[in-house]
N, C-alpha and C positions, 0 to 999 in steps of 0.2 A: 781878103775879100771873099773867097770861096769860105771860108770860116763863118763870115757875117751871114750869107745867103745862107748856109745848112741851117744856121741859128733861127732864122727868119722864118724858112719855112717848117722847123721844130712846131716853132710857138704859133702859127698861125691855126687859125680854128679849119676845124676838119670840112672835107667839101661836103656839100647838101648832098643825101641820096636820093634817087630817083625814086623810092619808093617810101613810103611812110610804114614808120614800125607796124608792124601786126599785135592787137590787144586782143586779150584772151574775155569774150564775154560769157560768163553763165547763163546755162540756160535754165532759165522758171522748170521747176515740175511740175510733168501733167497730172502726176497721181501720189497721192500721199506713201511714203516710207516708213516702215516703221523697224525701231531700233530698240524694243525692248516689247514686247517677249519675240524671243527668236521663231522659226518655222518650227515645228516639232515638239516644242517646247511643251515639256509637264508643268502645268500650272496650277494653282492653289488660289482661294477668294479668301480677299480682294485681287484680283489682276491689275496689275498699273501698265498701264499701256505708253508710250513714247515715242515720239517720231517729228516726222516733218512734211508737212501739207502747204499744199499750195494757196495763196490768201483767198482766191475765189471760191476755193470746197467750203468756206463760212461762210454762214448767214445769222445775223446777229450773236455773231463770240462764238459760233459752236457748228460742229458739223456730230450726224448720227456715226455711234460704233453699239457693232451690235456681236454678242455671241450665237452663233449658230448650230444648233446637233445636225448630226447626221440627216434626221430624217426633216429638216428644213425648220423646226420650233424655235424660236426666240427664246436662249437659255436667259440670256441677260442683254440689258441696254444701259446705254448713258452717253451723255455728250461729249464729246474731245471739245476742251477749248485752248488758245493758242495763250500761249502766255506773256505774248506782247498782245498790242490790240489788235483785232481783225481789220481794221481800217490802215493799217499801218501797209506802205506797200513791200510786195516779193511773199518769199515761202516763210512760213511759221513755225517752230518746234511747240506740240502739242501736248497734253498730257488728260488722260481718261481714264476712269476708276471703274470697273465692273464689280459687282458683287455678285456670286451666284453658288448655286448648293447641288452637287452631286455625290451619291451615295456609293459609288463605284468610276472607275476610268472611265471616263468618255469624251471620244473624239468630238471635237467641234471645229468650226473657222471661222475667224475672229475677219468681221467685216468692219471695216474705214468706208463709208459713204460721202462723197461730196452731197453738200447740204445747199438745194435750190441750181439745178442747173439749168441752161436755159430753157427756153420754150420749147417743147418736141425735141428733145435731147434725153436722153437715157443717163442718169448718174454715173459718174466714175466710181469705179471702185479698186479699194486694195482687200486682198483675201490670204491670211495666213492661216495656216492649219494649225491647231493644237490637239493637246489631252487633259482636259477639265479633270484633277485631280481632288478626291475630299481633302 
């Protein structure tokens, strides 16, 4: 009899816990990532740019990436677009192509623009430093 009860209470389902599992949510990013070219990095034209932005820095498939010298001149420009749709929801892995022509090392920082933010709002930005190399 003591045999059947151990058995019993073996196979019976576990009691309910007082508290319900904890789920791990991700949080959206505020600001675009980027995963190739690194910080410091010597770079050569064309520069392939890579990362991952959040769905709302697009506006129509594209948000602005811009190179920048030192003394604030726009080396070069072109669009990041996301490589799924932009309507699609959560964050995007992006990809952008700069071309640009330097005749000597020169420092720049490679800007990530959120594209249309809202009314009286200042754009997000991501800012990595380089060395525009011929």
């Amino acid at each position: 009899m003591i045999l059947t009860a151990l058995l019993a209470a073996a196979c019976s389902p576990p009691a309910p816990s007082s508290a319900p599992p904890a789920t791990e949510v991700a949080a959206a990013l505020d600001v675009a990532s980027v995963e190739a070219p690194i910080a410091d990095a010597r770079v050569t034209s064309p520069l392939a740019v890579t990362g991952l932005a959040p769905g709302n820095w697009y506006f129509e498939n594209q948000f602005p990436v811009r190179l920048v010298g030192a003394d604030g001149a726009v080396l070069a420009e072109a669009p990041a677009h996301p490589r799924v749709s932009w309507t699609d929801p959560g964050d995007k892995v992006f990809d952008a192509t700069l071309n640009f022509s330097v005749t000597a090392d020169t420092p720049a920082t490679l800007v990530l623009q959120e594209d249309m933010p809202g009314e009286g709002e200042t754009p997000r930005e991501t800012r990595i430093e380089l060395v525009l190399t011929p």
